[in-house]
N, CA, C and O of each residue as an XYZ file, in Angstrom:
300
protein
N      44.007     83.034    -15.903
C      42.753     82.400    -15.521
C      41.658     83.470    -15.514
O      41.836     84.375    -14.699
N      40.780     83.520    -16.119
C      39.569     83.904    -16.442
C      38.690     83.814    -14.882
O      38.677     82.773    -14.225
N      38.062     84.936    -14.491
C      36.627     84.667    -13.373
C      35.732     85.027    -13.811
O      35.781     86.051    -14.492
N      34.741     84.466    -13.650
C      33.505     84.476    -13.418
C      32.814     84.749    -12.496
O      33.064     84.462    -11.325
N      31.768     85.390    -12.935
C      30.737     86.523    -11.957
C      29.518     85.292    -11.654
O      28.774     85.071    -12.609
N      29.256     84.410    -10.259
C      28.310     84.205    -10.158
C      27.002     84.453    -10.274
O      26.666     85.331     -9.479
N      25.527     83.779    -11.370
C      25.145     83.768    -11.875
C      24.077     84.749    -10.560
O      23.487     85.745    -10.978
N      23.969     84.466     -9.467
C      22.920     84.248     -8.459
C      23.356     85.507     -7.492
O      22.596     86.417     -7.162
N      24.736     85.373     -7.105
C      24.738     86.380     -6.316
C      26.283     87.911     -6.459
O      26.741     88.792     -5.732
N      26.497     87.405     -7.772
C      27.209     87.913     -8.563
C      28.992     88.488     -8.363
O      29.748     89.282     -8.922
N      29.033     87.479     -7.162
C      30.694     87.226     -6.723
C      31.309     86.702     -8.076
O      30.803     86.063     -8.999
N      32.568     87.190     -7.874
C      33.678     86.542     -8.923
C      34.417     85.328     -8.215
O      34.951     85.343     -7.106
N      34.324     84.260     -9.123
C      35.236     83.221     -8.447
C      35.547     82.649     -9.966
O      34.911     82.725    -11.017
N      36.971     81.965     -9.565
C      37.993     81.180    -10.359
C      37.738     79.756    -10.779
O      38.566     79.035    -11.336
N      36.574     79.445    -10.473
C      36.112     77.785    -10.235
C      34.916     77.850    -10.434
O      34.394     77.303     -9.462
N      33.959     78.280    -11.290
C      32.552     78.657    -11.942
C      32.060     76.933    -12.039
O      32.556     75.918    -12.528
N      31.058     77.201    -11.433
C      30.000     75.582    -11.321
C      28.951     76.216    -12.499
O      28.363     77.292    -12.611
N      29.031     74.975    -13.323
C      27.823     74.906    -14.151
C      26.339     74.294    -13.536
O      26.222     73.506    -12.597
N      25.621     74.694    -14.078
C      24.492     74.670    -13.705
C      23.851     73.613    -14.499
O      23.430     74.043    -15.573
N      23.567     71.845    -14.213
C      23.119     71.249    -15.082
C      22.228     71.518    -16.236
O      22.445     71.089    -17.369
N      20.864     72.502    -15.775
C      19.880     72.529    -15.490
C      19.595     73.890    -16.572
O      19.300     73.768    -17.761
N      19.770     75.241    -15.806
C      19.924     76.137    -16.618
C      21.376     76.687    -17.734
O      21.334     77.438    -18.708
N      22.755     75.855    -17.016
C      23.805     76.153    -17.793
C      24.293     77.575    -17.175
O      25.130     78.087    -17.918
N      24.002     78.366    -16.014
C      24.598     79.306    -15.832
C      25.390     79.312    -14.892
O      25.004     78.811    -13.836
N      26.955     79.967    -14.988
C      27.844     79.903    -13.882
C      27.388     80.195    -12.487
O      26.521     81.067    -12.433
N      27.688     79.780    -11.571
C      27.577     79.965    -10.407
C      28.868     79.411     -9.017
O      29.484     78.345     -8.998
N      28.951     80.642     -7.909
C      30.037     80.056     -6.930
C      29.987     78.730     -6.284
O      29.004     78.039     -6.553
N      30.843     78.274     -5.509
C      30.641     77.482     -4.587
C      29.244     76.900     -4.029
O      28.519     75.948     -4.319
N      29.226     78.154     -2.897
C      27.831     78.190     -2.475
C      26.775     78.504     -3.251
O      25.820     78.717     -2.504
N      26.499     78.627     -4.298
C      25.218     78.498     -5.345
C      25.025     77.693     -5.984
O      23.980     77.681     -6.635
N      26.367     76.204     -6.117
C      26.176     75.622     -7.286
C      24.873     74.996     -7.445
O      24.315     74.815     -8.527
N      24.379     74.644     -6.189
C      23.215     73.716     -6.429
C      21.834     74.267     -7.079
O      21.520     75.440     -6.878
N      20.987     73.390     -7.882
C      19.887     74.275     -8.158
C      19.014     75.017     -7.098
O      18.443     76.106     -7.153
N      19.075     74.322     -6.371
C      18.115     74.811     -4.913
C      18.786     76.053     -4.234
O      18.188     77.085     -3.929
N      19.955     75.829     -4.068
C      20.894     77.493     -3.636
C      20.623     78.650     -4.334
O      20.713     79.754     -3.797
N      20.217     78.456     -5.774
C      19.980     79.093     -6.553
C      18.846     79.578     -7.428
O      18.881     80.273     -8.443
N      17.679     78.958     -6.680
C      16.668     78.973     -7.078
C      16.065     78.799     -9.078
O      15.420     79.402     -9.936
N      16.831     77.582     -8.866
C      16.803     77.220    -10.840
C      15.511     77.489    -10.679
O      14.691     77.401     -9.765
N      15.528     77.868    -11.886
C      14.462     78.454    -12.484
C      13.937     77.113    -13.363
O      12.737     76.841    -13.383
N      14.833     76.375    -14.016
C      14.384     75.174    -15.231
C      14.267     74.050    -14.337
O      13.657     73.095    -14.819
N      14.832     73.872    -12.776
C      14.496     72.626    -12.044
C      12.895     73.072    -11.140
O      12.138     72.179    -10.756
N      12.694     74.051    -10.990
C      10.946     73.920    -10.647
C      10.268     73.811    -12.248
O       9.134     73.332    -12.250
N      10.661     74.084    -13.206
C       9.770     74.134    -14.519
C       9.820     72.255    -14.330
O       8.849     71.507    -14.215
N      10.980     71.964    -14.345
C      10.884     70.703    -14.631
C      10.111     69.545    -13.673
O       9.611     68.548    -14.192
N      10.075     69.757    -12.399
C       9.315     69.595    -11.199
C       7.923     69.555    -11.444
O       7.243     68.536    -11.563
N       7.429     71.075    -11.532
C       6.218     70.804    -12.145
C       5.855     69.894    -13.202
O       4.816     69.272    -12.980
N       6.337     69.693    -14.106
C       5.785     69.164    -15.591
C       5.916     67.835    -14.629
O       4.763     67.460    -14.421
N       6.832     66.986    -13.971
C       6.603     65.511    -13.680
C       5.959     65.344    -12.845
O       5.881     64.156    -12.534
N       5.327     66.093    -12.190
C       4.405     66.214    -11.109
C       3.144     65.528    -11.669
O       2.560     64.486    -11.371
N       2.851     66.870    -12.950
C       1.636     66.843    -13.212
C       1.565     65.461    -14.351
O       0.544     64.935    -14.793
N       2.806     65.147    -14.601
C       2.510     63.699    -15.291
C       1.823     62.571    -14.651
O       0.879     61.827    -14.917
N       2.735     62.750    -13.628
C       1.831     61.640    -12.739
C       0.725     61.721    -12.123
O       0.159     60.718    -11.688
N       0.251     62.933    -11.994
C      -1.450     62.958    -11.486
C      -1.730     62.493    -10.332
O      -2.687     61.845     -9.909
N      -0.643     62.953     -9.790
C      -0.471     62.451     -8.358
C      -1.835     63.866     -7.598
O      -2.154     65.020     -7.882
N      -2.212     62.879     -6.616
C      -3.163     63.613     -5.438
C      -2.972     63.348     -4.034
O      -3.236     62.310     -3.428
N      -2.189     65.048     -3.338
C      -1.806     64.267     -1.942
C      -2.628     65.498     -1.323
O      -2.268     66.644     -1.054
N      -3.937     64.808     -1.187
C      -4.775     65.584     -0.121
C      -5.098     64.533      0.947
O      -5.765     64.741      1.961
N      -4.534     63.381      0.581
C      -4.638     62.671      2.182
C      -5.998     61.454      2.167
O      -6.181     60.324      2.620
N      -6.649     62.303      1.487
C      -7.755     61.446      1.189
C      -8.982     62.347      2.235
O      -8.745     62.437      3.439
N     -10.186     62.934      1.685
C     -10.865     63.657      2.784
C     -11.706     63.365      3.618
O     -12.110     64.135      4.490
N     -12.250     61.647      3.367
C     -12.753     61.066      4.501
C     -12.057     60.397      5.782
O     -12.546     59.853      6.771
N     -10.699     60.647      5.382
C      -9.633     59.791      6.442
C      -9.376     60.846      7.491
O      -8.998     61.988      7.230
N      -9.644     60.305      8.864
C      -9.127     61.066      9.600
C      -7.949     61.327      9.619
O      -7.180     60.736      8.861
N      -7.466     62.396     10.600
C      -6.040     63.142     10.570
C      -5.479     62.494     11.156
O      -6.049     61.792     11.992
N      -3.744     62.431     10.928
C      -3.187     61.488     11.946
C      -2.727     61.452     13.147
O      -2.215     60.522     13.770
N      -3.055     63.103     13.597
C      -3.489     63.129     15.211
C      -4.410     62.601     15.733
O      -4.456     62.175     16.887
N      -5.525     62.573     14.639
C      -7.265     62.100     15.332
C      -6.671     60.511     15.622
O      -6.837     59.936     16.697
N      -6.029     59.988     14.585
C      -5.773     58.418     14.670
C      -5.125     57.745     15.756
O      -5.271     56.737     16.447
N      -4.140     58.983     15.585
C      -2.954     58.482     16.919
C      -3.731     58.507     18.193
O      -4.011     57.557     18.924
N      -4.149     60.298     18.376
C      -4.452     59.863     19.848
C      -5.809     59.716     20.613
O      -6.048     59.779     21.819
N      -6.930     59.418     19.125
C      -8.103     58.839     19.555
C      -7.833     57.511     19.829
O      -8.942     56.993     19.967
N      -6.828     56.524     20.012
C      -6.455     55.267     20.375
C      -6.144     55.531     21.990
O      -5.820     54.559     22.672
N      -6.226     56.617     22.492
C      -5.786     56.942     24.158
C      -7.130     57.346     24.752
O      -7.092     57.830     25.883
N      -8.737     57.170     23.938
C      -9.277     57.328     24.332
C      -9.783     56.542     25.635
O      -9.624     55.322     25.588
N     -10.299     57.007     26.649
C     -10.826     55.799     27.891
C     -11.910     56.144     28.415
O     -12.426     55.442     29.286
């Protein structure tokens, strides 16, 4: 049996997780992209982000939702 040197933090283990995303081996505890800081799942993050043209500033005439909540306790 062949090991592999985790991609991330460069342990050898017997059970190498692929990496959907970038394709590089990784342990146990790294398999995930987020453990591992993928590099191609924030590329990819961004790009659908900016597809959608999404805007989350809240809106800047809306009050905050402290002002909302507990200007309702005003007396």
């Amino acid at each position: 049996m062949k090991l592999e040197r985790c991609a991330y933090c460069g342990d050898d283990t017997d059970l190498p997780f692929e990496c959907s995303y970038c394709r590089d081996p990784f342990c146990a505890e790294h398999r995930l992209p987020e453990d591992h800081r993928c590099v191609r799942l924030t590329q990819i993050r961004a790009s659908r982000f900016g597809e959608r043209k999404v805007v989350r500033d809240g809106g800047r005439d809306r009050p905050s939702l402290l002002r909302r909540v507990f200007g309702r306790f005003k007396g």
